[in-house]
C-alpha positions in Angstrom: -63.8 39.0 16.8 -60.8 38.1 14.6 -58.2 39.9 16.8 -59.8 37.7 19.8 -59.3 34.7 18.0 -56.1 35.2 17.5 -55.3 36.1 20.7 -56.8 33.3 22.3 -54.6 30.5 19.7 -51.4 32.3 20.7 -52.4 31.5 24.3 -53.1 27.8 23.5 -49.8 27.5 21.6 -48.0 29.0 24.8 -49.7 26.3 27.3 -48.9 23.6 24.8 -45.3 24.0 24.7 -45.1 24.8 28.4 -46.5 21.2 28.8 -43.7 20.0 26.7 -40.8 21.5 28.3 -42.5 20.5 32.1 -42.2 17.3 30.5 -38.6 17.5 30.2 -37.9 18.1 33.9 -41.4 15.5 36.0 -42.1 12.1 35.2 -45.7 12.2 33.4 -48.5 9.9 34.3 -49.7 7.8 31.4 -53.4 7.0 31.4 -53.7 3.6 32.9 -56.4 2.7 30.0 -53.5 3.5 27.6 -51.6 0.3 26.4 -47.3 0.6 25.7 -45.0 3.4 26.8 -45.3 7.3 26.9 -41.9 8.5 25.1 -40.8 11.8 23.2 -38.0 12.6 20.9 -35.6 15.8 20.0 -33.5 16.5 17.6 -29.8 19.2 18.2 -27.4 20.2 16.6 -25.2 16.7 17.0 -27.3 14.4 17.6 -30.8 13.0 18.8 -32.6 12.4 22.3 -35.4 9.7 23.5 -37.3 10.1 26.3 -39.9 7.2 27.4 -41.6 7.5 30.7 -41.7 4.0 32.4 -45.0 2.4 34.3 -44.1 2.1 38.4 -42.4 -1.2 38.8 -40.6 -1.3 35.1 -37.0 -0.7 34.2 -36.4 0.0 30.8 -34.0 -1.8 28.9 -32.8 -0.1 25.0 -31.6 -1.2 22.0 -30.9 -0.3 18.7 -31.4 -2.3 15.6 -29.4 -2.0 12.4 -30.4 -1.8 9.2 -31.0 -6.0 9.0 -33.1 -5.5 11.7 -30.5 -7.6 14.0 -30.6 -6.0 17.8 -27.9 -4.7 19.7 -27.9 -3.7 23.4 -27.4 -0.2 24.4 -24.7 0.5 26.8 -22.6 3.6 27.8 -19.9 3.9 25.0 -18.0 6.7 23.6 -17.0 5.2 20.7 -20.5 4.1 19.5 -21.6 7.8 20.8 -24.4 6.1 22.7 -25.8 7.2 26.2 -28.3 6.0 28.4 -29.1 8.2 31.8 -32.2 6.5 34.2 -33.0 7.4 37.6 -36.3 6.5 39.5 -39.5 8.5 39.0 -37.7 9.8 35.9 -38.9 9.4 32.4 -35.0 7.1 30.9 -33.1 9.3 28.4 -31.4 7.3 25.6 -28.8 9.8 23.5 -27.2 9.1 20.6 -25.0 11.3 17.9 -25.6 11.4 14.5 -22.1 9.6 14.4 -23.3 6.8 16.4 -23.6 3.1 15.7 -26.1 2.0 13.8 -27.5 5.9 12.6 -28.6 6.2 9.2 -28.5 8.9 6.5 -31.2 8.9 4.2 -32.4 11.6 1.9 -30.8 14.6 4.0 -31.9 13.1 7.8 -30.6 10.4 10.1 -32.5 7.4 11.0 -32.9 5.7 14.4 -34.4 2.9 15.0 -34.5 1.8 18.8 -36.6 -1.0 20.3 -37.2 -0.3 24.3 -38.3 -3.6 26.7 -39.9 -2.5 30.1 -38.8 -5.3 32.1 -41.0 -6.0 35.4 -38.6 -7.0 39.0 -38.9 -10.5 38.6 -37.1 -10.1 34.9 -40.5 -10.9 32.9 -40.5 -8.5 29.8 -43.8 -6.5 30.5 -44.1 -4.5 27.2 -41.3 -4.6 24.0 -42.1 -1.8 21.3 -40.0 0.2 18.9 -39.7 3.8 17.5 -37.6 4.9 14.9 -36.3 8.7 15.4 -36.3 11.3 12.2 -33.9 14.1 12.9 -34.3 16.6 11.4 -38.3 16.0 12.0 -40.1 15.5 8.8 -42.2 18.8 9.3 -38.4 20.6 10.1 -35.4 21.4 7.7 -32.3 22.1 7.7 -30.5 23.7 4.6 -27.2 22.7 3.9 -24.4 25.2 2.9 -20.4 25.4 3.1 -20.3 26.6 7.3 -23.3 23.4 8.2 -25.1 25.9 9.7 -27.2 24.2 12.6 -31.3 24.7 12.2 -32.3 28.0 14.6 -35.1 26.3 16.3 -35.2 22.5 17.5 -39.0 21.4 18.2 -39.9 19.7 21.8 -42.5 17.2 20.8 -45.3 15.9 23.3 -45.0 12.8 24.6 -46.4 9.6 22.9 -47.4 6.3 22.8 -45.7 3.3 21.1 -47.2 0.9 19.5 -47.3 -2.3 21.7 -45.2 -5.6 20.2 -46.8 -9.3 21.3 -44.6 -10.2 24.6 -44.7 -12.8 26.8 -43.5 -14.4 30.1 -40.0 -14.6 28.2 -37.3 -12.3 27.3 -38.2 -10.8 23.9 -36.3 -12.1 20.8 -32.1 -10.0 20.2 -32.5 -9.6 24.6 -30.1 -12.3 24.6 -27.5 -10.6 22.3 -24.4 -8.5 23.4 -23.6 -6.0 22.4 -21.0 -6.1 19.2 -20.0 -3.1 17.9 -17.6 -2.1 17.8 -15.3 -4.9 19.2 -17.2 -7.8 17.1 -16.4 -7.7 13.2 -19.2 -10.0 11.8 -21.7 -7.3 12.2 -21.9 -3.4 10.5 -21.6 -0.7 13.0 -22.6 2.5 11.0 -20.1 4.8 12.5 -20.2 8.6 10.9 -22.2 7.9 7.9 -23.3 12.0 8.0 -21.5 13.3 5.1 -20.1 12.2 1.7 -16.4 13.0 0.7 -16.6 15.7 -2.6 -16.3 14.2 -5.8 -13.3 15.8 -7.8 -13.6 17.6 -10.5 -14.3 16.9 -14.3 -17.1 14.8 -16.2 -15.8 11.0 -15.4 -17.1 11.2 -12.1 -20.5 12.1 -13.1 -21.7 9.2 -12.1 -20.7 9.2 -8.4 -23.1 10.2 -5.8 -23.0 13.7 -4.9 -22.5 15.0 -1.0 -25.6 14.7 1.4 -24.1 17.7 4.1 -25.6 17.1 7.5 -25.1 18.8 10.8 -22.3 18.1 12.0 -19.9 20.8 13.0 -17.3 22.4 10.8 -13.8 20.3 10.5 -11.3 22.8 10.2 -9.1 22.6 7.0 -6.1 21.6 8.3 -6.8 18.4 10.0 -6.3 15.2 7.9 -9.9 14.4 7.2 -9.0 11.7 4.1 -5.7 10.1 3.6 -4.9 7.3 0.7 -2.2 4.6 0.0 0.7 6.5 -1.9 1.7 5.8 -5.6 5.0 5.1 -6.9 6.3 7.0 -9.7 6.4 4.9 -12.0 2.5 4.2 -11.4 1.7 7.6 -11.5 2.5 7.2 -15.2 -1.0 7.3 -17.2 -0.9 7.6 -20.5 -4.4 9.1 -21.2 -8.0 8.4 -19.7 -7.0 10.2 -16.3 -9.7 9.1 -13.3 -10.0 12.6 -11.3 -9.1 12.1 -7.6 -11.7 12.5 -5.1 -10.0 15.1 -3.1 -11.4 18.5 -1.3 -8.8 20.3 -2.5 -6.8 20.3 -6.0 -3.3 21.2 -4.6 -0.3 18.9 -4.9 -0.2 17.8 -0.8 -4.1 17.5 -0.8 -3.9 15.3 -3.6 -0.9 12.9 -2.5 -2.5 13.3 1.0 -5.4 11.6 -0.4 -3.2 8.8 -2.4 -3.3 10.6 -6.1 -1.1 11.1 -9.1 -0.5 15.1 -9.4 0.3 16.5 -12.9 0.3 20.0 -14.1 -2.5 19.1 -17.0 -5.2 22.0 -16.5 -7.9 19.6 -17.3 -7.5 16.8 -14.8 -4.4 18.0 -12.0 -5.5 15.1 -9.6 -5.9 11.4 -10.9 -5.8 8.2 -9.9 -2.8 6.1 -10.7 -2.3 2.8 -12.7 -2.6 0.7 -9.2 -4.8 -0.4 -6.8 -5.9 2.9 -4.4 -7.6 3.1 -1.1 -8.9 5.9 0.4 -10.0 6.6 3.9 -12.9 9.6 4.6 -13.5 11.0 7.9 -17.1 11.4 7.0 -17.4 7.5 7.1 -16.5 6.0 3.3 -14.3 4.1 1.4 -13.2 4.6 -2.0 -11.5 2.1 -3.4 -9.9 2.4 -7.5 -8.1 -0.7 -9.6 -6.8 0.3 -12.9 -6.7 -2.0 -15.9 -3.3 -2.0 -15.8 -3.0 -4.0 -12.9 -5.7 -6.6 -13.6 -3.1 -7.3 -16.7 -1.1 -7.7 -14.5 -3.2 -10.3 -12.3 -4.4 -12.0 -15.6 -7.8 -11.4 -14.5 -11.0 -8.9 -16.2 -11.1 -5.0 -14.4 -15.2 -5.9 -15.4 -15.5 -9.1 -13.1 -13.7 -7.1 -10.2 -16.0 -7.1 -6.9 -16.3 -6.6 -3.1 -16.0 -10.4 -1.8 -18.7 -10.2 0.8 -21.1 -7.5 -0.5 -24.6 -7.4 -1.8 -25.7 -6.9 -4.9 -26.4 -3.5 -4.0 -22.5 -2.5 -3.6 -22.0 -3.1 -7.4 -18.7 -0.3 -8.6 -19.9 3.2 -8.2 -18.0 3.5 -11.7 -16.4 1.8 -14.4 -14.5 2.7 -17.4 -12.1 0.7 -19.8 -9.3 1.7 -17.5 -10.6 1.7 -13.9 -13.0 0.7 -11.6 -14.2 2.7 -8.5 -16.3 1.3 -5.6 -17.4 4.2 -3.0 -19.7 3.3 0.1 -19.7 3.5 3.6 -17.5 2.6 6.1 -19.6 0.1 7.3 -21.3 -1.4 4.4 -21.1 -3.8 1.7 -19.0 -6.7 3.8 -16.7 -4.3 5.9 -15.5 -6.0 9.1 -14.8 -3.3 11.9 -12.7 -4.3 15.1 -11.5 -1.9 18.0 -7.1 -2.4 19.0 -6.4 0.0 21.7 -7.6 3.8 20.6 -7.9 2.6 17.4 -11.0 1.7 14.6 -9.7 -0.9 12.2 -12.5 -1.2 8.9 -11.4 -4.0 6.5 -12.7 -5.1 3.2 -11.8 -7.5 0.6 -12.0 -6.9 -3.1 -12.0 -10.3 -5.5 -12.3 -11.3 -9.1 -14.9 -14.1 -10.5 -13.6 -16.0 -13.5 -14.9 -15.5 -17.3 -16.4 -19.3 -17.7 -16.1 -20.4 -21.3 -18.3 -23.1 -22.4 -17.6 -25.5 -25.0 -19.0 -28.4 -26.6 -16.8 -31.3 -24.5 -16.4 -29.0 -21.5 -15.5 -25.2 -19.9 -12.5 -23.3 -19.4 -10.9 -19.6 -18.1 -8.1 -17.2 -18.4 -8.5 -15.8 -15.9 -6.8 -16.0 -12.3 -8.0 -15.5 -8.9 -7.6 -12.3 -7.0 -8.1 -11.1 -3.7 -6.7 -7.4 -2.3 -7.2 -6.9 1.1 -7.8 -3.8 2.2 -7.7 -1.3 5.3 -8.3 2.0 6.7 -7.2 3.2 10.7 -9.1 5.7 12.2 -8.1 7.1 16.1 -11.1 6.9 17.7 -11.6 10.0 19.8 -11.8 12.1 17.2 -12.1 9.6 13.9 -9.3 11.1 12.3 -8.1 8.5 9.7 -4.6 7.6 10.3 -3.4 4.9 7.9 -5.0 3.5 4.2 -3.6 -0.1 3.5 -3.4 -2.7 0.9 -2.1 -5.8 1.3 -1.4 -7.2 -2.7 -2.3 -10.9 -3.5 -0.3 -13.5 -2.3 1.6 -15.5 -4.8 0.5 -18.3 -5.7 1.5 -21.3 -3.6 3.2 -24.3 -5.6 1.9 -27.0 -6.1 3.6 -30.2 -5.0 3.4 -33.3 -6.4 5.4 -36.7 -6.6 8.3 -37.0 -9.6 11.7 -37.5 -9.8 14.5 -35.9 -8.5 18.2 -36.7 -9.1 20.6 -36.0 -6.7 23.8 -37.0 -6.1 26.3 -37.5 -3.1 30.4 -37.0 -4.0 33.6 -36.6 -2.0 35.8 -33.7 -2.3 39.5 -34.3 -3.0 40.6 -31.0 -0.6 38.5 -28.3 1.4 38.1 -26.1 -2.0 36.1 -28.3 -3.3 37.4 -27.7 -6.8 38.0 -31.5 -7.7 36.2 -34.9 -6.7 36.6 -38.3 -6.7 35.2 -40.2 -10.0 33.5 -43.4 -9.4 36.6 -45.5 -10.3 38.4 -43.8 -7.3 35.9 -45.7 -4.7 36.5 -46.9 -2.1 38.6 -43.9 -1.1 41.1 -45.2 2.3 41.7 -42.4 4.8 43.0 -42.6 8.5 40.8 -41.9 11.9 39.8 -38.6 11.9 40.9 -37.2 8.7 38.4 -35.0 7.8 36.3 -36.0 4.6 34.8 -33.4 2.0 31.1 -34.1 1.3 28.9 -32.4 -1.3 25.5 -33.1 -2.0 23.8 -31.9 -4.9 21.0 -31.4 -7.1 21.4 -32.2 -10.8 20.0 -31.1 -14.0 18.1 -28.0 -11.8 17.8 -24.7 -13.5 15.4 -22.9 -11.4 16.8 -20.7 -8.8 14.1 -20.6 -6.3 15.0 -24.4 -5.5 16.9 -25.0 -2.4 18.4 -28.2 -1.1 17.6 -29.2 2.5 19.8 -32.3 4.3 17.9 -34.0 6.6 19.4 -36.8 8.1 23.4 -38.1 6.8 24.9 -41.5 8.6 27.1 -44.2 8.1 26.3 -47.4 7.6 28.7 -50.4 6.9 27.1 -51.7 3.4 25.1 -50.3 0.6 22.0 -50.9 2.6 21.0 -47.7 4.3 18.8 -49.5 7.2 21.7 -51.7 8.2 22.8 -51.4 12.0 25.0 -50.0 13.1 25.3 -47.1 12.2 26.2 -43.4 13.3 24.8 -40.0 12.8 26.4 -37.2 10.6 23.5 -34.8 10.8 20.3 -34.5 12.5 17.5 -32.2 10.8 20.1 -30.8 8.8 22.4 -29.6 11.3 25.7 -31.2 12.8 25.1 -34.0 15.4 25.8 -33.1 18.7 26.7 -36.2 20.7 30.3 -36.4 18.5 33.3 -35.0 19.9 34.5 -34.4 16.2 31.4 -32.1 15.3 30.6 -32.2 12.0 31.5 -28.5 9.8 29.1 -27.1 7.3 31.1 -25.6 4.7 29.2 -22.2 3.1 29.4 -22.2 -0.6 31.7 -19.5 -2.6 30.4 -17.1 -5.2 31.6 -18.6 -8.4 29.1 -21.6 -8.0 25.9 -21.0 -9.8 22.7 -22.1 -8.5 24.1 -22.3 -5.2 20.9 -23.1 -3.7 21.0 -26.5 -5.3 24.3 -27.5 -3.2 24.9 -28.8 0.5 28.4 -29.8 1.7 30.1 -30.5 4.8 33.0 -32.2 6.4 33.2 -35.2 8.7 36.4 -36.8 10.6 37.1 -40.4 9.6 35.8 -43.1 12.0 34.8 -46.4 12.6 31.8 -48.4 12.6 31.8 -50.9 16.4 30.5 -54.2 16.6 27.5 -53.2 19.4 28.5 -56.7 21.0 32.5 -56.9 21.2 32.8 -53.3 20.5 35.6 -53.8 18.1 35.5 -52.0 14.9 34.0 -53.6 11.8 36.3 -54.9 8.9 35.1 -53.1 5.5 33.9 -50.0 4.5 31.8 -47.6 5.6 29.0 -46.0 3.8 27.2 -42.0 3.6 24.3 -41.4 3.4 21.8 -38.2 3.8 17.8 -38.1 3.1 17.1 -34.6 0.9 14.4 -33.0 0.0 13.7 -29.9 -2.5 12.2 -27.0 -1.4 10.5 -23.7 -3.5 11.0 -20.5 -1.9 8.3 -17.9 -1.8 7.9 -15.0 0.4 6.4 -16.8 3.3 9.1 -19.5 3.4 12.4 -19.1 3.3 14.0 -22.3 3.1 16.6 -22.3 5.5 17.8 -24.6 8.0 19.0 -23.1 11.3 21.7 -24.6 13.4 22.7 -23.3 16.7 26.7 -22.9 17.4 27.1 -24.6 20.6 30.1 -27.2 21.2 28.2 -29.7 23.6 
């Protein structure tokens, strides 16, 4: 009686799964009675497979929701690794890889979450339900060792039903929403989030989380899967507390591959140096390291270092009194993600808050702002990182502000400029179109990133500078162009110091015309030139240019 029992469950268990697989291939009739969709789900090797069975007259529409429950339609895309294959009187199949948008890793299996709308002709939402697919299945597992080796058996579940969502005559709430990722940054597309980069070796990186291997294929060992920003030297230069590298491998090109110091110390070969470092994994994470010694540097605290648009949750992975590490995914805390050609750009932005001290009449700080932008370049057919950025803080802009500035206007006695006229030498007679020596300066400067800019220089016939007539010398700094006797700049030797804080040029004698008779004016005539003082930085360079025509 035993053996027939047996015999007659391994008979059930064969009709079972041949219902499945028939499933696979001929649409299956939901009971009518039955609200919501039919649907089944698989789990491979790479990735994960919906099947929902629509009513007659419905199309199904599918989209996946992220982790903030935000909704993002489904469309064919490579890049998101998403794929959605419908024909009529066929159950729709939605596909997605374990690298795809919007999959997440938890405890050892990717999560799924997909919302399906069966939209009637007419464009009425009939039904809108979700499902969230478990892969591997929480009844399977798959054990995780150094060659990923895939599970041996996948499990073809029987169809079921999900649970119905209030609709109405409208389309359900995200219907609306295009599709984002990849092309829009303002919202996370979880791209390969499968696997964790290796921590290095040694006890300071105890505290980072340790690899979560999923089943994805093997990545052979000499394809760049992690590349970093590269050191200098002199920043390689560490005088204790060496931060071990996160690197696969401990040789000198894997470590400088991945943007590390290398040393021959036995005890820590591979370390971080004293700079900011990025580090770009091809399993989907950033790692990002300031030292101490650069926050000096900054004037700001390593401790009040932070991502600029994260949550709470992205606090620093680790922190010691000479470095600070943040490692997460790609797509997480802040990171913006846009798509340039066959290319995956992730940015993020680390800043620093201020150490507020509050005293009796009022507060103050030491410490400056910061911002480091930074960048990782992946090539998205195969998500091979490319290129690790970062882009140091700006300088500090000046700040500008009324005062006084002394400046002073004199006339050459000869082209060398090597003696001038004193004030008891005015007013200084020369004939039509001699030329005339002019040097404007600034006086009592000493800093070097000042520069002089003309603006406008005429001639006027009295000490008031608004008086008519008058006649251009230069025009925004450059000679004017409606004189036949073009006005010269003269460039500056090198024995003059500060030459920044000089101008000079040289203009043919002539004379003012009355603008009635037209005969020239009796007296003298006057310079002048309107100045200014500009700070050079490295976005402005404080030059004026001219072009060379004659005309």
């Amino acid at each position: 009686m035993a053996g027939g029992s047996a015999t007659t469950w391994g008979y059930r268990v064969a009709l079972l799964l041949l219902v499945a697989t028939l499933g696979l291939g001929r649409r299956l009739q939901p009971d009518p009675g039955l609200p919501g969709l039919r649907h089944s789900y698989d789990c491979g090797t790479k990735g994960m497979q919906l099947l929902v069975f629509p009513r007659p007259g419905q199309t199904l529409r599918f989209k996946v929701v992220d982790e903030f429950g935000n909704r993002f339609d489904v469309n064919n895309c490579s890049i998101c690794y998403h794929w959605v294959t419908s024909r009529p009187q066929e159950p729709a199949v939605f596909s997605a890889d374990y690298r795809g948008c919007h999959v997440l890793e938890k405890d050892g299996r990717f999560h799924l979450r997909v919302f399906v709308e069966a939209v009637l002709p007419d464009g009425r939402v009939d039904v809108a339900q979700d499902t969230t697919l478990v892969c591997p299945k929480p009844d399977h597992s798959w054990t995780p060792d150094s060659q990923l080796v895939p599970p041996t058996m996948s499990s073809v579940s029987t169809p079921q039903t999900l649970p119905s969502l209030p609709t109405s005559g409208h389309t359900s709430p995200g219907s609306g929403h295009a599709f984002p990722s990849p092309l829009d940054p303002g919202h996370s597309s979880v791209h390969p989030t499968p696997a964790l980069p290796s921590p290095g070796p040694g006890p300071a990186l105890a505290t980072l989380a340790q690899p979560h291997w999923g089943p994805l294929e093997h990545w052979d060992v000499n394809k760049p899967d992690y590349i970093g920003t590269h050191p200098s030297q002199e920043q390689c230069q560490v005088a204790s507390g060496h931060l071990p590298c996160i690197v696969r491998r401990t040789s000198k090109e894997a470590c400088q591959q991945a943007g590390c110091c290398y040393g021959n110390t036995r005890e820590v070969p591979c370390y971080y140096g004293n700079t900011a470092t990025v580090q770009c994994f091809r399993d989907g994470y950033f790692v990002l390291v300031v030292s101490q010694e650069m926050a000096l540097t900054h004037r700001i605290t390593l401790a009040n270092i932070h991502l600029a648009y994260a949550p709470t949750s992205c606090s620093p992975t680790q922190h010691t009194e000479a470095f600070v590490v943040f490692y997460f995914p790609l797509t997480h805390c802040g990171t913006t993600m846009q798509v340039a050609g066959d290319q995956l750009i992730y940015e993020n932005w680390l800043v620093s808050g201020i150490h507020i001290q509050k005293g009796p009449q009022g507060s103050i700080t030491r410490d400056s702002t910061f911002q480091l932008h930074v960048r990782c370049v992946f090539n998205a057919s195969d998500f091979l990182p490319i290129q690790a950025s970062i882009f140091p803080p700006p300088s500090p802009a000046p700040m500008t502000q009324p005062g006084p500035l002394r400046l002073e206007l004199r006339i050459a006695k000869d082209e060398t400029f090597s003696s001038y006229y004193g004030e008891d030498d005015y007013p200084i007679v020369r004939l039509l179109r001699e030329p005339v020596h002019v040097e404007v300066r600034l006086l009592q400067g000493t800093d070097p990133n000042l520069v002089l800019l003309l603006h406008q220089c005429w001639g006027a016939p009295s000490a008031n500078p608004f008086q008519q007539p008058q006649w251009p010398i230069l025009s925004d700094g450059c000679p004017f162009k409606g004189d036949s006797y073009r006005t010269q700049m003269v460039a500056l030797d090198g024995a003059t110091p500060f030459q920044s804080h000089y101008q000079r040029f040289t203009v043919a004698t002539f004379a003012l015309l009355d603008s009635g008779s037209q005969r020239a004016l009796r007296g003298l005539v006057y310079l002048f030139c309107s100045t200014s003082a500009c700070h050079t930085s490295g976005l402005e360079t404080c030059s004026t240019a001219c072009s060379t025509g004659t005309t």
